[in-house]
N, C-alpha and C positions, 0 to 999 in steps of 0.2 A: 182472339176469338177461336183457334185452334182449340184451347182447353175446353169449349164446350162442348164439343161432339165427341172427343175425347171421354169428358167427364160420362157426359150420357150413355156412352162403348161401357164406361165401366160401369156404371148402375145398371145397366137393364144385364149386362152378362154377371153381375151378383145377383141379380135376383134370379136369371135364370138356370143359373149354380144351386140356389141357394131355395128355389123349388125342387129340382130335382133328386135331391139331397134332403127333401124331405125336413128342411127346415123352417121354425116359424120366424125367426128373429136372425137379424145380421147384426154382431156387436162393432166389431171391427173389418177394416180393407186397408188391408197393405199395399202400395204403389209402390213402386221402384221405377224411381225416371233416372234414364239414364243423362250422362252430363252433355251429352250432345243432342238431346231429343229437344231444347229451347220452351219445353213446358215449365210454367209454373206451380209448384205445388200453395201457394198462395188462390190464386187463381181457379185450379180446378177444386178447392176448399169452398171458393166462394160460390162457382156452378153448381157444385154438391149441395150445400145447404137446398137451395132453390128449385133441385130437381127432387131429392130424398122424400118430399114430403105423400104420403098413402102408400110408399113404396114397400117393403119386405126390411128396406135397409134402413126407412127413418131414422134419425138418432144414431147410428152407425158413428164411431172413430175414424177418420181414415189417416193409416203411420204413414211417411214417406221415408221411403230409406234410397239413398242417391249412391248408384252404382259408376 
């Protein structure tokens, strides 16, 4: 349940990037979890879908790259 308020840390601080920068569209969001931080990137995939929607980031990719 950790990856939900996680998940929502990162959507609301893209779009509030992602306003101030003067953008209309977020294509992609890169995560980088590291190998002891016990997130799923399965998981905050599945919060993402569920949160994304009227957001700035709709339809957004998100990479994971595991540091």
């Amino acid at each position: 349940m950790h990856e939900f308020s996680v998940t929502k840390s990162i959507l609301d601080l893209c779009v509030q990037e992602a306003k101030k920068n003067g953008l209309k569209k977020v294509k992609k969001i890169t995560v980088k979890l590291g190998k002891f931080t016990g997130f799923s990137a399965e998981a905050i995939s599945f919060y993402f879908t569920s949160l994304e929607a009227g957001t700035i980031c709709a339809g957004a990719r998100l990479v994971f790259e595991k540091i």
